[in-house]
C-alpha positions as CSV (number, residue, x, y, z in Angstrom):
1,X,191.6,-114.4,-260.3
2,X,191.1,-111.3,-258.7
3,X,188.5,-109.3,-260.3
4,X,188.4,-105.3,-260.1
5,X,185.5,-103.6,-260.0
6,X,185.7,-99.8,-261.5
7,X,182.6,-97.1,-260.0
8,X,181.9,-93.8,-261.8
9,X,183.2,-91.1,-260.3
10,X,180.0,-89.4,-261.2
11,X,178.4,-92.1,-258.5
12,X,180.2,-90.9,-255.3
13,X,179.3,-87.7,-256.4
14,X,176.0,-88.5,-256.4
15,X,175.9,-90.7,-253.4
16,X,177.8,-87.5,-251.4
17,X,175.5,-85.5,-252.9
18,X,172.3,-87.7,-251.3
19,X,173.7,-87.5,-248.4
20,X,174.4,-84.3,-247.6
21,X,170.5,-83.6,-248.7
22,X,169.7,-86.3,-246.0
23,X,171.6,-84.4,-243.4
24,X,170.4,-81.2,-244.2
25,X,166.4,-82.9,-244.2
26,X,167.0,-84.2,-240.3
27,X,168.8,-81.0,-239.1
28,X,166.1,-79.1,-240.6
29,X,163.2,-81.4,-238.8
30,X,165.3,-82.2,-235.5
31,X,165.2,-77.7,-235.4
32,X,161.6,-77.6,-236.4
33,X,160.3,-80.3,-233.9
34,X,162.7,-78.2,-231.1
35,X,161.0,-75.0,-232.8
36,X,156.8,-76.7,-232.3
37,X,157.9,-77.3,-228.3
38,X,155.3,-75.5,-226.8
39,X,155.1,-75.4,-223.0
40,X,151.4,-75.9,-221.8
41,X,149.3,-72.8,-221.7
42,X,149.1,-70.6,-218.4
43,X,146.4,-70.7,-216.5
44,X,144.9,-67.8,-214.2
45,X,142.4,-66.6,-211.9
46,X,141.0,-63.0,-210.9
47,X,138.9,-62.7,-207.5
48,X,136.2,-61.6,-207.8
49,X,135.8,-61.8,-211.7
50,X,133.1,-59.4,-212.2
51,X,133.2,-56.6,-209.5
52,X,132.6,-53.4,-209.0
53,X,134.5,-50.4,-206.7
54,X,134.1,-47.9,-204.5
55,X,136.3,-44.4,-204.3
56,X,135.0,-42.9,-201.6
57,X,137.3,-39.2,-200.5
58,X,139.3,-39.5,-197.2
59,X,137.7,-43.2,-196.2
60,X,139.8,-46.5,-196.1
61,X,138.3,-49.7,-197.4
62,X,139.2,-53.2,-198.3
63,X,136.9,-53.7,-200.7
64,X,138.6,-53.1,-203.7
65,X,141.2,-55.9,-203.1
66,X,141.2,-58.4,-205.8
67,X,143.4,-61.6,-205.9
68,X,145.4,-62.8,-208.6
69,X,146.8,-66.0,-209.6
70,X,148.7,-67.3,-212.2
71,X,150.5,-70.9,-212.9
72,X,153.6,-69.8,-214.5
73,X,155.4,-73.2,-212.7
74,X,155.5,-74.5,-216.3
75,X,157.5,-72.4,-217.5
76,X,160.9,-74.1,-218.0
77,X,162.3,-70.8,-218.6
78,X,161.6,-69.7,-215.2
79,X,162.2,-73.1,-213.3
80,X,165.9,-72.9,-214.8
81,X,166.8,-69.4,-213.0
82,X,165.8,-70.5,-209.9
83,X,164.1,-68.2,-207.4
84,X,163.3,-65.1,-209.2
85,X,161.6,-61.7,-208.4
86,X,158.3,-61.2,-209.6
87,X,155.6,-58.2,-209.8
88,X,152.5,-57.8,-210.8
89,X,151.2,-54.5,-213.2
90,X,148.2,-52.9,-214.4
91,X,147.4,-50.8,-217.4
92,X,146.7,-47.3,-217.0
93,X,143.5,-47.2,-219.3
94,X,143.9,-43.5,-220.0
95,X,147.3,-43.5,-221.2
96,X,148.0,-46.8,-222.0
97,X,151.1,-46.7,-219.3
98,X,151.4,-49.8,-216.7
99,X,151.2,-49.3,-213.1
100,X,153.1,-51.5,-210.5
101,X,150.7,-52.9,-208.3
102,X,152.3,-55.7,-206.1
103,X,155.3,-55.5,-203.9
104,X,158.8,-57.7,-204.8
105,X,157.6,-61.5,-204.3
106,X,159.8,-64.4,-204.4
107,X,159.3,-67.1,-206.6
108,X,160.8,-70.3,-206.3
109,X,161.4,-72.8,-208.9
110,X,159.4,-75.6,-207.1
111,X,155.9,-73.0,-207.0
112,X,153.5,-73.4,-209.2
113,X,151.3,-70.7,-208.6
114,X,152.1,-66.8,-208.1
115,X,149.7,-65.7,-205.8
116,X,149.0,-61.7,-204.6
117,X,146.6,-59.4,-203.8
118,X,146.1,-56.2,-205.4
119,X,144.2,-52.8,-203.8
120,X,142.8,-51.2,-206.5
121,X,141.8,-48.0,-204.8
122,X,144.5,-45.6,-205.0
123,X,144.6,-46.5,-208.4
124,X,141.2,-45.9,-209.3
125,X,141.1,-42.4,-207.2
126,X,144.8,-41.6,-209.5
127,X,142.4,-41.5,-212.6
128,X,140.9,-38.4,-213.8
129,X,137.9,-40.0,-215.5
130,X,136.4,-42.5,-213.8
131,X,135.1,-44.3,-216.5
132,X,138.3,-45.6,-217.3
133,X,137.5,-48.2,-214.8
134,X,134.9,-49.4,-216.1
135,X,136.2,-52.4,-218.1
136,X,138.0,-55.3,-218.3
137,X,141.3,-54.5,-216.6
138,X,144.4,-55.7,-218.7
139,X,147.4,-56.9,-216.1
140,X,150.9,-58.4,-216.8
141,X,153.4,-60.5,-214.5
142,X,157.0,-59.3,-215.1
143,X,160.1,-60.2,-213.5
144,X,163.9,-58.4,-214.0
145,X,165.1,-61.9,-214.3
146,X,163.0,-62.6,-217.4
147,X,163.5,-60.4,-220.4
148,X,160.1,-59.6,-221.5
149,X,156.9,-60.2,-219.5
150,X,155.7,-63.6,-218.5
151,X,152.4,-63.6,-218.6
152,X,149.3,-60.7,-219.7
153,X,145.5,-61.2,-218.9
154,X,142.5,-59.4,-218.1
155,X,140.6,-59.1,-214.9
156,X,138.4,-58.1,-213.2
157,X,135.9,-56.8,-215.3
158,X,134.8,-53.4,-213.4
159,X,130.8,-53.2,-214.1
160,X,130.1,-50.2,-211.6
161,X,131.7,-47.5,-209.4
162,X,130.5,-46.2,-206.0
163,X,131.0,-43.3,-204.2
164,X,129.7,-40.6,-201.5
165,X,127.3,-42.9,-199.5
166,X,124.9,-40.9,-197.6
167,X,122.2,-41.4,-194.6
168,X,120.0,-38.5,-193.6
169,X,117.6,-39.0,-190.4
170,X,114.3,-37.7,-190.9
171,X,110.9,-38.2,-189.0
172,X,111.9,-41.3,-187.2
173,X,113.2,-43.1,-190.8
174,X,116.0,-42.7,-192.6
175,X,117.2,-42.0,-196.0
176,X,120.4,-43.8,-197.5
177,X,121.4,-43.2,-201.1
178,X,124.5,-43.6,-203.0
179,X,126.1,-42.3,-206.3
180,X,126.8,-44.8,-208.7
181,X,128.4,-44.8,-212.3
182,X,128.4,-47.9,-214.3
183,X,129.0,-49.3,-218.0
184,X,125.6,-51.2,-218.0
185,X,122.5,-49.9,-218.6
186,X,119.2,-50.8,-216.6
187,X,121.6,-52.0,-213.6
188,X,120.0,-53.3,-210.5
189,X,121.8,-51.8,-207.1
190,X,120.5,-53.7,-204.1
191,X,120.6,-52.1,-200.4
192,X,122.3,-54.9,-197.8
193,X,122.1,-54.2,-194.4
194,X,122.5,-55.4,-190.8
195,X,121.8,-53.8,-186.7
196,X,124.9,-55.0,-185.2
197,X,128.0,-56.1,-185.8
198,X,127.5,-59.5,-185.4
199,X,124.9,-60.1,-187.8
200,X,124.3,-61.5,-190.9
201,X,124.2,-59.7,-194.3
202,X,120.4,-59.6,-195.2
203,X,118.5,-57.5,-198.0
204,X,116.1,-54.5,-196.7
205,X,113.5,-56.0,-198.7
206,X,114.5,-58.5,-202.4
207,X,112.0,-55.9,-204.4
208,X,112.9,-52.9,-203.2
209,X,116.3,-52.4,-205.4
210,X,117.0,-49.0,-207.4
211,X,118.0,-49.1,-211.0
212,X,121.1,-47.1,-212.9
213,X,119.0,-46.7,-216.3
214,X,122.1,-44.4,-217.7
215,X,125.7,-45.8,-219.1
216,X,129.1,-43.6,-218.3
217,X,127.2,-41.0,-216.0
218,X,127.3,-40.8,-212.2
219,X,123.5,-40.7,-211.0
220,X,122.5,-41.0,-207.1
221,X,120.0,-43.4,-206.2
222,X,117.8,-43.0,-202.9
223,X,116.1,-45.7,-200.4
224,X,114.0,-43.3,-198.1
225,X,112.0,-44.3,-195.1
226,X,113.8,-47.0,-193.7
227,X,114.8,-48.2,-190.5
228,X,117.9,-47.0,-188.4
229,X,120.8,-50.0,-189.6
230,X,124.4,-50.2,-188.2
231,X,125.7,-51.1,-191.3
232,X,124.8,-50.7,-195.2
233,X,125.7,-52.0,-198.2
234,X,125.1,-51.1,-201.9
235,X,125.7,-53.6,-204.3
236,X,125.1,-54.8,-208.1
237,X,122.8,-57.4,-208.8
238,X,125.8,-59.6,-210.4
239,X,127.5,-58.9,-206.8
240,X,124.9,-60.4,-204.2
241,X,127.5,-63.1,-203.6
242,X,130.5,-61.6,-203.6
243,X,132.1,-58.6,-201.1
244,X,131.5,-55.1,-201.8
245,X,131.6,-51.7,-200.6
246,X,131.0,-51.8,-196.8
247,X,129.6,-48.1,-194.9
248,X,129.0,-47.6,-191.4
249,X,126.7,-44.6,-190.1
């Protein structure tokens, strides 16, 4: 006996109904779980961290290079387009308008680090207030091959500005002194020195350091009565590790 079995047509509705819910529910998570795919965060470095500069007029240095790097080889967005160009900017703290600081590099898919170097003194000497140095420097990584920019930080954090070193002979001894603006107050400024070429960095004497006791102001600071020394150098206490503004006489 063949036995027929009649279902509600208000059942397949329902059933058609539960299903197209379901399907909706799994797109929806599938595109949220796509959506909460977050790359690992990019790391970076600035060398030296904390530094300080010097602007001397008409004299060359290289001690206001600073090296950045940044790991952008994460970046799946980057690895897909295959070598790309990539520069490096820096914020103009007086107008808020970015500088371009590094040359066209080539990046390659396969590099994990961006590595370049940066010579900050043109662009501290293209300010009108010196002040607006003294800060934590905001810097971006951008590339035409990238809409947007790839990467912003900070660094390095400029704690003090040098400039017009001077040493005057007088009775067998010599003066040196410096002027010096910083953002801290009660700064120590130490006086490095060496005879020759060849020698070592040591310190004219660990207690005899001059303090900038003012905050946004240029103020000159003088070492009298010392020696004759090829080669002097004036330099932050956070600094006594790190490379700094280098004057001959």
């Amino acid at each position: 006996m063949l036995i027929s079995l009649k279902i509600p047509s208000r059942i397949y509705k329902i059933n058609a109904m539960a299903l197209l819910i379901l399907a909706l529910y799994l797109s929806f998570a599938l595109t949220l779980a796509s959506a909460l795919t977050v790359p690992p965060p990019m790391r970076s470095i600035v060398e030296p961290e904390n530094s300080s500069l010097y602007t001397a007029n008409n004299k060359e240095t290289d001690e206001n290079i600073f090296k950045y790097s940044i790991e952008i080889g994460n970046n799946n967005d980057i690895r897909q387009k295959g070598p790309i160009i990539i520069n490096l900017w820096i914020e103009n703290a007086e107008n808020g308008k970015w500088t371009k600081m590094s040359e066209n590099e080539l990046h390659y898919p396969n590099q994990r680090w961006f590595n370049t170097t940066v010579d900050l003194s043109d662009f501290a000497k293209s300010l009108s207030n010196n002040r607006s140095m003294l800060q934590k420097l905001k810097y971006k990584v951008c590339s035409p091959s990238v809409k947007g920019t790839i990467f912003e930080g900070s660094g390095p954090d400029i704690w003090a500005n040098f400039r017009n070193e001077r040493a005057e002979h007088e009775k067998e001894k010599y003066n040196y002194s410096i002027e010096v603006i910083s953002s801290k107050s009660n700064l120590r400024i130490y006086l490095l020195t060496r005879r020759t070429s060849s020698d070592s960095w040591i310190l004219s004497d660990p207690l005899d350091y001059r303090v900038y006791n003012s905050t946004g102001i240029w103020k000159t600071l003088f070492w009298k009565g010392k020696q004759y020394y090829y080669e002097a150098r004036f330099i932050p206490e956070f600094g006594l590790k790190i490379k700094n503004v280098a004057i001959k006489f």
